[in-house]
Every structure is written in C-alpha cells, then in structure tokens.
DRENPA-195278 format. One line per field, with one value per atom (N, C-alpha, C): z, y, x. Coordinates in steps of 0.05 Angstrom, whole numbers. Layout:
% DRENPA-195278
c3 (Z	...)
c2 (Y	...)
c1 (X	...)
END
This chain:
% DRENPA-195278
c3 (54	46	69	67	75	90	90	100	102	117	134	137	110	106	119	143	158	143	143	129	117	101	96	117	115	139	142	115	118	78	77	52	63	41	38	13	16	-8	-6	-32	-31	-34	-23	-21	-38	-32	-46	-20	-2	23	45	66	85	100	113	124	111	79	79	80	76	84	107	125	163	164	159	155	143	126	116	138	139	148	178	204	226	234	228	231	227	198	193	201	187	189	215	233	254	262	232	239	266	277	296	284	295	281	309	303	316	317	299	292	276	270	245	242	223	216	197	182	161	129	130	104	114	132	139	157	150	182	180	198	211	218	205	221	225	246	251	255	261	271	297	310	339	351	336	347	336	320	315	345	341	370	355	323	317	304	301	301	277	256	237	213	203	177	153	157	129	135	125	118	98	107	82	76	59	48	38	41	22	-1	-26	-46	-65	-89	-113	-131	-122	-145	-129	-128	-113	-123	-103	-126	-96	-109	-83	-87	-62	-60	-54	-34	-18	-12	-23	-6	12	38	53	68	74	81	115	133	147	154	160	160	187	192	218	233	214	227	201	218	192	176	183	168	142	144	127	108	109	95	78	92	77	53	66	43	23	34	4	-11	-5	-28	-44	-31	-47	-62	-56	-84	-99	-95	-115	-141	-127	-138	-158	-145	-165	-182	-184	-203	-216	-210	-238	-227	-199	-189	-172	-183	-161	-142	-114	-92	-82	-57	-56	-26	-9	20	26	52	70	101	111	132	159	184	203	204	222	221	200	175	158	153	160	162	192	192	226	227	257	275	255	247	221	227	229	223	197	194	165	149	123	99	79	59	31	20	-9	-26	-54	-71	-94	-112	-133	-163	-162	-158	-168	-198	-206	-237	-251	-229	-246	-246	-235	-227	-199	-183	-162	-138	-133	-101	-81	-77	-48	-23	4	27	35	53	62	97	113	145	166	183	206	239	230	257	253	271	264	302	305	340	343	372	381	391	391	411	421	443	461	437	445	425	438	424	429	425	432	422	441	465	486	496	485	482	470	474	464	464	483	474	459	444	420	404	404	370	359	334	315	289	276	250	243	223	210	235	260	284	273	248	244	255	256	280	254	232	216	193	177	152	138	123	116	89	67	47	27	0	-16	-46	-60	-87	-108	-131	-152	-181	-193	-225	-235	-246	-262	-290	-310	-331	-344	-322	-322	-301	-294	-268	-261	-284	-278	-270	-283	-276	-244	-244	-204	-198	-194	-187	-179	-200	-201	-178	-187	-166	-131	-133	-114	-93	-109	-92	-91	-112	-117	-100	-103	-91	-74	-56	-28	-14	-25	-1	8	-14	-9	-21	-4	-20	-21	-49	-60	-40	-40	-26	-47	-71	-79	-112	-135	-157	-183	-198	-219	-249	-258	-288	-302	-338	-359	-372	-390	-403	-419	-423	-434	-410	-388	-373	-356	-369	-351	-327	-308	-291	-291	-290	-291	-264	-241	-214	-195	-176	-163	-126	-105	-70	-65	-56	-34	-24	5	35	46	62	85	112	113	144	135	160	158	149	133	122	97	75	45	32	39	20	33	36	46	7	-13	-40	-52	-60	-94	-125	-145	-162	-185	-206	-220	-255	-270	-295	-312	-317	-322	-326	-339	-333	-308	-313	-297	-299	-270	-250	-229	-221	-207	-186	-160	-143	-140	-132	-140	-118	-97	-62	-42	-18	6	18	32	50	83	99	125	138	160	166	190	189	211	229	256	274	257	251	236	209	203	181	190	214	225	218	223	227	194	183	150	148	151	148	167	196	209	194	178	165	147	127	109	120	142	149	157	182	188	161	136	116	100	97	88	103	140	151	152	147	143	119	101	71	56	63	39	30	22	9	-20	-28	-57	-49	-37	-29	-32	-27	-29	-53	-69	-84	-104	-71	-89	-56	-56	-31	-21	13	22	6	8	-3	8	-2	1	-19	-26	-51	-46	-70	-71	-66	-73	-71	-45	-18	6	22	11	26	39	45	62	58	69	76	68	40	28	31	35	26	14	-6	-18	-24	-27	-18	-28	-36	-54	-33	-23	-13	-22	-13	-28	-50	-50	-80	-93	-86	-105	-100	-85	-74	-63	-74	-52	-34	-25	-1	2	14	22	49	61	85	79	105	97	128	121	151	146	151	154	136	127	108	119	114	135	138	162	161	142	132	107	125	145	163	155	153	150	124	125	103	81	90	63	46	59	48	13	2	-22	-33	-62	-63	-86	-81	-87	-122	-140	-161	-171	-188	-196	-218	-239	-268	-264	-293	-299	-306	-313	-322	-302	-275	-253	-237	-243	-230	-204	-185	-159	-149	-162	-150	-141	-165	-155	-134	-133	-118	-109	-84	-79	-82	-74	-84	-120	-133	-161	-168	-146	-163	-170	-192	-204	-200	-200	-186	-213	-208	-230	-250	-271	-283	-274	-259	-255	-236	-220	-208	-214	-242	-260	-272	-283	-292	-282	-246	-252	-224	-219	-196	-191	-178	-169	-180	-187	-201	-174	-190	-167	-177	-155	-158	-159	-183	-179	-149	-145	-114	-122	-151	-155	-164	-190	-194	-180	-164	-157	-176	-199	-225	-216	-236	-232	-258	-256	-275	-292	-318	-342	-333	-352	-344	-375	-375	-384	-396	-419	-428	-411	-410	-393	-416	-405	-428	-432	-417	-427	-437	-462	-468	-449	-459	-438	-449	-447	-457	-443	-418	-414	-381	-361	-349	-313	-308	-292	-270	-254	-231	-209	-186	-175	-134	-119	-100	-94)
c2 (71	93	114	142	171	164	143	149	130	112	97	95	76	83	55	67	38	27	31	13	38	26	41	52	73	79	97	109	122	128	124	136	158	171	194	187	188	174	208	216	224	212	219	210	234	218	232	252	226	219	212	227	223	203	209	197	164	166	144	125	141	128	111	137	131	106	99	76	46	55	34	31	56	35	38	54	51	37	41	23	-1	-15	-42	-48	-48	-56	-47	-40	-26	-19	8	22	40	44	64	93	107	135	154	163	183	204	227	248	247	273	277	306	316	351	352	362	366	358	352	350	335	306	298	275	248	222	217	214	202	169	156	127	113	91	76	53	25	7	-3	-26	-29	-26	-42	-46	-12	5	25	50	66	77	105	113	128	148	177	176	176	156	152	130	116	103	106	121	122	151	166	194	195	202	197	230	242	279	279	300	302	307	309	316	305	317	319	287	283	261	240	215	196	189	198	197	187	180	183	207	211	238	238	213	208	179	169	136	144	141	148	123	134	118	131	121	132	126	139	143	149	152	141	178	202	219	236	267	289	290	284	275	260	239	220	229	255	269	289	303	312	300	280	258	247	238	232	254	277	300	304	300	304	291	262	237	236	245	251	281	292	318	316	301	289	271	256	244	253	274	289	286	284	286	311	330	352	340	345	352	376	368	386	374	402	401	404	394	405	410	430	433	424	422	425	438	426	450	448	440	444	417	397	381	368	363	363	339	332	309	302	320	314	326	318	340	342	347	355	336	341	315	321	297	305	297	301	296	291	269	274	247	251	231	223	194	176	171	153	146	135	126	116	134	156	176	168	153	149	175	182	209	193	193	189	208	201	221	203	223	213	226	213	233	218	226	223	226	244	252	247	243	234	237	252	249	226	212	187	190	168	153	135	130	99	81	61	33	13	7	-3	-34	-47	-74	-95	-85	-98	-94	-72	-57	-76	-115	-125	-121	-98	-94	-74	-58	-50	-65	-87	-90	-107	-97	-104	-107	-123	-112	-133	-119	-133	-142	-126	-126	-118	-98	-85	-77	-89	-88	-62	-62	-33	-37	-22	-13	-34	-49	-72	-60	-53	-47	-37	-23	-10	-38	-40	-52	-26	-32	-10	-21	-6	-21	6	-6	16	2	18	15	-9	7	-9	-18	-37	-55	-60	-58	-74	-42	-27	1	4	1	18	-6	-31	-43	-41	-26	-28	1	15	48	40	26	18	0	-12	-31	-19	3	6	38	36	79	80	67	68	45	23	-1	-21	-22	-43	-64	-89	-113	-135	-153	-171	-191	-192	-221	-249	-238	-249	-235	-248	-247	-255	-252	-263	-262	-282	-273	-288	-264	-282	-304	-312	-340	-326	-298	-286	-268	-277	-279	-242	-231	-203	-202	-185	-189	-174	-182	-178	-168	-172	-168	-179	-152	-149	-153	-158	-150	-145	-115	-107	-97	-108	-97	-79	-62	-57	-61	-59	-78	-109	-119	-152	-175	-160	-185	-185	-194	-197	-173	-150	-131	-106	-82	-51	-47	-52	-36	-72	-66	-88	-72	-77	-61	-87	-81	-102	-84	-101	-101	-92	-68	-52	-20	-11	13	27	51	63	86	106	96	97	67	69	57	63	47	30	6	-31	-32	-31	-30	-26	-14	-16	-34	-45	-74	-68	-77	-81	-103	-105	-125	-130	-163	-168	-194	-203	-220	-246	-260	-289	-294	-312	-318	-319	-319	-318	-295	-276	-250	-232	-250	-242	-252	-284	-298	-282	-281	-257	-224	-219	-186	-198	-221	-227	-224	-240	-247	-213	-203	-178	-155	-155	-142	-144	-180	-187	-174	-173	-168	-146	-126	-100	-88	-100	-89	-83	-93	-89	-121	-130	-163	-155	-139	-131	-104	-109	-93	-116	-138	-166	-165	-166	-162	-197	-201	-230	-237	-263	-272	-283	-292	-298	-324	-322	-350	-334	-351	-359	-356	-330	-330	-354	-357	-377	-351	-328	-309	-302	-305	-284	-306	-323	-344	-333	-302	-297	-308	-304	-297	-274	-277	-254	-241	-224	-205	-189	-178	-164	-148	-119	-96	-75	-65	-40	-18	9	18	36	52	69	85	93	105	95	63	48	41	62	46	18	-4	-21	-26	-41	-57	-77	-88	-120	-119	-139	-151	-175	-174	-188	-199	-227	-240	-265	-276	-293	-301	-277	-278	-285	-278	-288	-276	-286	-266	-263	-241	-242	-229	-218	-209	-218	-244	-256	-247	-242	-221	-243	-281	-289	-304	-290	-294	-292	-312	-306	-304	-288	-279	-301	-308	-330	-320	-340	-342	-351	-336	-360	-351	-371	-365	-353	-334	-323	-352	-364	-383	-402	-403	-416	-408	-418	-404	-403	-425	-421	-399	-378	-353	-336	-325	-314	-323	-346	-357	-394	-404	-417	-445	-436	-452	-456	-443	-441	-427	-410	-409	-371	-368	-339	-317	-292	-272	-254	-238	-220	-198	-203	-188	-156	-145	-119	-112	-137	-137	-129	-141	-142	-123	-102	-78	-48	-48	-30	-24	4	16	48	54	82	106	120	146	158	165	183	215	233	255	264	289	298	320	310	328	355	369	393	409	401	405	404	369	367	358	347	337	305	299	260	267	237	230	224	230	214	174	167	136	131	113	107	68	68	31	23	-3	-24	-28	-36	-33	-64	-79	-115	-123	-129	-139	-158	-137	-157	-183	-201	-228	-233	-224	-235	-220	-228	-206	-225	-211	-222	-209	-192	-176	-201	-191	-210	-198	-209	-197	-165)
c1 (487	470	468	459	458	435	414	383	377	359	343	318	303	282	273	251	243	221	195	166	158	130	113	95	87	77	47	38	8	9	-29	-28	-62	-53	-70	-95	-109	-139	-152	-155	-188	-214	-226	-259	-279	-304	-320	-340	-333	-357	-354	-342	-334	-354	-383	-392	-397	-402	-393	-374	-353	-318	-317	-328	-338	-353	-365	-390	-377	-355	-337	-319	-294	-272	-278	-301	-294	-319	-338	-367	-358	-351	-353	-327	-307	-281	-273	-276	-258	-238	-241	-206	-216	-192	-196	-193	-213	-211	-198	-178	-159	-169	-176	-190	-197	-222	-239	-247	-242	-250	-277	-278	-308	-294	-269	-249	-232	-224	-205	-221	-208	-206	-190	-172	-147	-161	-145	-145	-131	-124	-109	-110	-99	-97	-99	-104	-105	-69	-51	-33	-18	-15	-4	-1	17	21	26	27	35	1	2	-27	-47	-44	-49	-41	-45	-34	-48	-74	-96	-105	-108	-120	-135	-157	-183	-191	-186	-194	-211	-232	-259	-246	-261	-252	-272	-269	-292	-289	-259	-257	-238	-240	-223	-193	-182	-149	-129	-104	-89	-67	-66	-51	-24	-12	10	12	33	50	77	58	83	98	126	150	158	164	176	204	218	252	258	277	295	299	301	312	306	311	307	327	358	385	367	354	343	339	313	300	314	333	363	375	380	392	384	356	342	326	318	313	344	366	396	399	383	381	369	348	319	336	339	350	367	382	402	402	386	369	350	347	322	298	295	264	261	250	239	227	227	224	205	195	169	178	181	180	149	135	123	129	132	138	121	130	117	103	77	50	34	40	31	10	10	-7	-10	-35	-36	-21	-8	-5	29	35	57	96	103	135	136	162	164	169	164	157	166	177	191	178	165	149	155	155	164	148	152	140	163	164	190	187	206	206	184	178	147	119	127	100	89	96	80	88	67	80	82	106	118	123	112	131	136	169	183	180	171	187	186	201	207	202	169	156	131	123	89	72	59	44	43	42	39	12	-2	-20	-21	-46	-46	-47	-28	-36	-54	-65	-101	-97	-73	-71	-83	-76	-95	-115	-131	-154	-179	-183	-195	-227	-236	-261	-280	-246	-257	-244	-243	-240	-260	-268	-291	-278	-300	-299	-272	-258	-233	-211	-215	-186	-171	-166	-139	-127	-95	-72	-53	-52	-25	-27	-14	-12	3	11	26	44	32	52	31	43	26	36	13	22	9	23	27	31	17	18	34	61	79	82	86	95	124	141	171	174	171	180	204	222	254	265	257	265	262	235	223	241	241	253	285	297	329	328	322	315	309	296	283	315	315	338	362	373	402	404	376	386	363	350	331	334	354	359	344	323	300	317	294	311	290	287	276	264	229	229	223	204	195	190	197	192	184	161	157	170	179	198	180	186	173	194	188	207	229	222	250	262	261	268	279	246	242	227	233	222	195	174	142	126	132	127	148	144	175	166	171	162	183	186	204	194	222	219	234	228	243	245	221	220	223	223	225	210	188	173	174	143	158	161	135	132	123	138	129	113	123	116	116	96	96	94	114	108	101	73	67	66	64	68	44	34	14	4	-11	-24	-11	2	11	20	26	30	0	-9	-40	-33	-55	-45	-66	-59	-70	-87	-76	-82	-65	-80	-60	-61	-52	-49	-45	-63	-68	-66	-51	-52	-68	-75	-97	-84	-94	-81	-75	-103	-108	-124	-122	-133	-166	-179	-204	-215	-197	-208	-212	-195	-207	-234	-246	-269	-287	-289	-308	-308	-290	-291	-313	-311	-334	-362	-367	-396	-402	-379	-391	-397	-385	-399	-415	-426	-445	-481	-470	-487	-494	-480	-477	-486	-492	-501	-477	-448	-429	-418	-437	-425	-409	-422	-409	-389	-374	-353	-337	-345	-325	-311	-287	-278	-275	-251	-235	-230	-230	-220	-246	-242	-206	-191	-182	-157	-132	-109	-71	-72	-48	-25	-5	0	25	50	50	72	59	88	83	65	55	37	30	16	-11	-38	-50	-78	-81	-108	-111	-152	-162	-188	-186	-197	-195	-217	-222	-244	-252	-267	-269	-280	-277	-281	-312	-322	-353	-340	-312	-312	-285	-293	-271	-240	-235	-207	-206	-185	-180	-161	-170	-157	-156	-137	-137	-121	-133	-137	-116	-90	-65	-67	-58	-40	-33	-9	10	28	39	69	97	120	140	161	182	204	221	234	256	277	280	312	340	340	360	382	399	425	425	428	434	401	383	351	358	353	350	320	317	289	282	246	241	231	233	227	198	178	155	161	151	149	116	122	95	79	74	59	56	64	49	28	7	-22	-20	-2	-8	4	14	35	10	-18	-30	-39	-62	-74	-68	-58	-46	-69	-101	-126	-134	-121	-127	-157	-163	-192	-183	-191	-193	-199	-191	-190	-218	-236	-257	-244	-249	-237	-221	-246	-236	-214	-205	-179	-160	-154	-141	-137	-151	-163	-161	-184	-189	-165	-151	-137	-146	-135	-133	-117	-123	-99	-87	-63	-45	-38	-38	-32	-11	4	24	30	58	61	66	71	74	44	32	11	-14	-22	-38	-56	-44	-75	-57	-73	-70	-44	-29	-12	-18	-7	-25	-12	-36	-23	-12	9	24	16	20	25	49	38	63	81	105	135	131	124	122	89	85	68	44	24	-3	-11	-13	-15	-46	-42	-72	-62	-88	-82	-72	-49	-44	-23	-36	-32	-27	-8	-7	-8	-19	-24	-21)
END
C-alpha cells in the first residue's frame, strides 16, 4: 500500500459543558489538560508526548465530530484522499493553522458514515510518564482504540482490511456463519477500531488505556468519592474477547468511555485471528455477569465532515435477536 496508517490517535467530542467536562475527565479521572480556550480542552495521557488525544468543543448538542488516525507522512495523506476519491468518498482537507497544535488533515465519512481524520503532524509535549506525582484519578497512560456500531460489519470490515491495511485480531460469527463483530489493528495490539453489529453509524466508546488492572478499581472508589458513582456504567470485569481489563463510563453529557488494560501482542505476521461464536457468553464478559441494558442501546451520533449535521442512523443489515454489543 501508498500509506502507513500507524494507531488511532485523537477524537474530537462535543460537549454541552466545558467546566463540567473539566470536573470529569481532569479533576476525577486525571487526564492531563494540555490547553484550554472558552470553546476547546485539549487532553492527554501521562505516557502521550504528542499534544493531545481527546478534544472536548463547546457545543449546543453532544455529537462526535472526528476519529482520528495518525499516519506516517503527508505522502500518506496524498494517498489516501486518492483512495477515498476513488472510491466514491469525498474528501474534505483541513489545512495547517487551521486547527490549533495540528498540520494538515484529511477528513472524510467512510462507508459506514463514520468521520474519519487522517494526519501526520500533531505539536509535541513533555511526556508525563515518570511524572508519578501527578498522577491521579484513572493514571491514564493514551488513547487505545475507538469501537463503533455500523450497520454492515462485513462491509467496514472488508474496506477496512483490503484498502487501509488493518488486520483481524479477534472475531465474532453467527451460525450462518456472518461475521457480527470484527477488532482491528494497526498498531500491535488487538484493536485501534472495533466495528459491532447495530444502529448506525454511532460511536460505542473510546478506549484508554491505563497501567493495571488496580488502577481501573482505584478510578471506581475515586468516583464514587467524588459524586460520580452513577457515571459507573458496566464494569470492572475481563472480556473473554481481547482479555482486557474492562470500566466502563458515561461522561456529563453521555459519551462513553472505557478504561482498558491488559490485552496482548498481535505483531507477529502468522497471528491468526481468534474466533467466538455469537452464542458464547464468555466473549462479552469473561465473569458471566451482564452488561445494563443501555449499553447495549444507547451511543453517540457522528457528524458529517461536509455538512456538519449528524448522520442519519441507519438499521443493522443482520438481524437483532437480542442485544449483544461486544466490548
């Protein structure tokens, strides 16, 4: 391939409420906040060096705006608007300057409606990894991967692997033997994108990753103490898929999140990708105990990169039987 797409690398949320955003992810959780304007937080991770992975925008209504990817070089960015293009996806440049701490960025609705950027420059900062006397809260060390409820899964799926180079860690099939939930990577572990079988195109959650499985159980007590117990979603427990360590979070205007650590390497060229049947309970949860309905249910809308309105959402192409989203 023309381009070199390394991890996922920042998403863009609107909010309702900055200061209460502020109060969520750098008060309790302890993202690090990089900058802040009257319409804008930059945040980051302890271990991140780049200056941002979450951008939180004021805004009237909570939506997401951007799933970004970062790539190897502006060649990259070349290449893949030439692919998109050529496949029937307009393209939407932003230039340098044009968003702070940013180079230039490609922007587009893949097949499933989700907005993607793509780039290659981003400001640096100190990385705060050995910085152990700020860290609080969650100890968020980076950004881990986005999951997504699309319509056609075998579709994002085939797109995904055949024309951006991702590749399979982990997958769920039904008994007529479609694929229902998909993990690809590009970096070296199980999942930069999860795409699941549903209402779409919404996004499910972003995924952060944290040092230990401790530091998920201390994020609980510290938000129980804090007045956000019912921010608690689902968790902690172990998926049987990705065998992390999972939390799970609703933010003040509903976005989630989940709190990730100890999944595994997939590097290896002859890694084959693992199979669960839909009808094995331990894929969701590796304890068997049940995830609240609205997990299942409720996500986030995404914005078009040309318009700027949300996508309409779309019926899933595989029958809902009952509801079963999976990390």
């Amino acid at each position: 391939m023309d381009y070199n797409v390394i991890r996922c690398a920042r998403a863009i949320l609107h909010v309702t409420n900055l200061e209460a955003s502020r109060r969520f992810y750098v008060d309790t959780l302890g993202f690090i906040e990089t900058e802040s304007d009257e319409e804008h937080i930059f945040l980051r991770g302890l271990e991140e060096h780049n200056h941002h992975s979450l951008l939180l925008k004021k805004s009237d209504k909570p939506v997401v705006e951007a799933l970004g990817y970062k790539v190897s070089s502006e060649h990259d960015l070349e290449a893949l608007a030439l692919l998109f293009e050529k496949e029937g996806y307009p393209t939407k440049w932003i230039e340098k300057g044009e968003q702070h701490a940013m180079g230039r960025a490609l922007r587009v609705n893949d097949l499933s409606g989700l907005p993607l950027e793509f780039f290659a420059e981003m400001d640096t900062v100190d990385r705060l990894l050995q910085r152990y006397d700020l860290y609080k809260g969650s100890r968020m060390q980076r950004i881990d991967h986005f999951n997504c409820a699309v319509p056609d899964v075998e579709a994002a799926y085939d797109f995904y692997k055949e024309k951006l180079g991702f590749a399979c860690s982990e997958y769920t099939e039904t008994s007529e033997g479609s694929i229902w939930a998909a993990w690809l990577h590009r970096k070296q572990n199980v999942h930069d994108v999860a795409f699941m079988n549903g209402k779409g195109p919404r996004l499910h959650h972003i995924g952060f990753w944290l040092p230990d499985q401790l530091s998920l159980i201390h994020t609980c007590d510290v938000l129980a103490a804090s007045g956000y117990g019912e921010s608690i979603e689902r968790g902690p427990g172990r998926h049987g898929l990705s065998n992390a360590f999972f939390l799970y979070l609703r933010d003040p205007d509903g976005h989630r999140i989940e709190l990730y650590s100890g999944d595994y390497l997939t590097s290896d060229p002859d890694f084959e990708p693992i199979r669960w049947d839909i009808n094995d309970p331990m894929r969701q949860t590796f304890w068997g105990h049940a995830a609240p309905d609205k997990w299942f249910t409720e996500a986030s809308s995404v914005l078009h990169v040309h318009t700027g309105k949300e996508v309409p959402i779309q019926a899933a192409k595989l029958k809902q039987h009952k509801p079963t989203f999976v990390i």
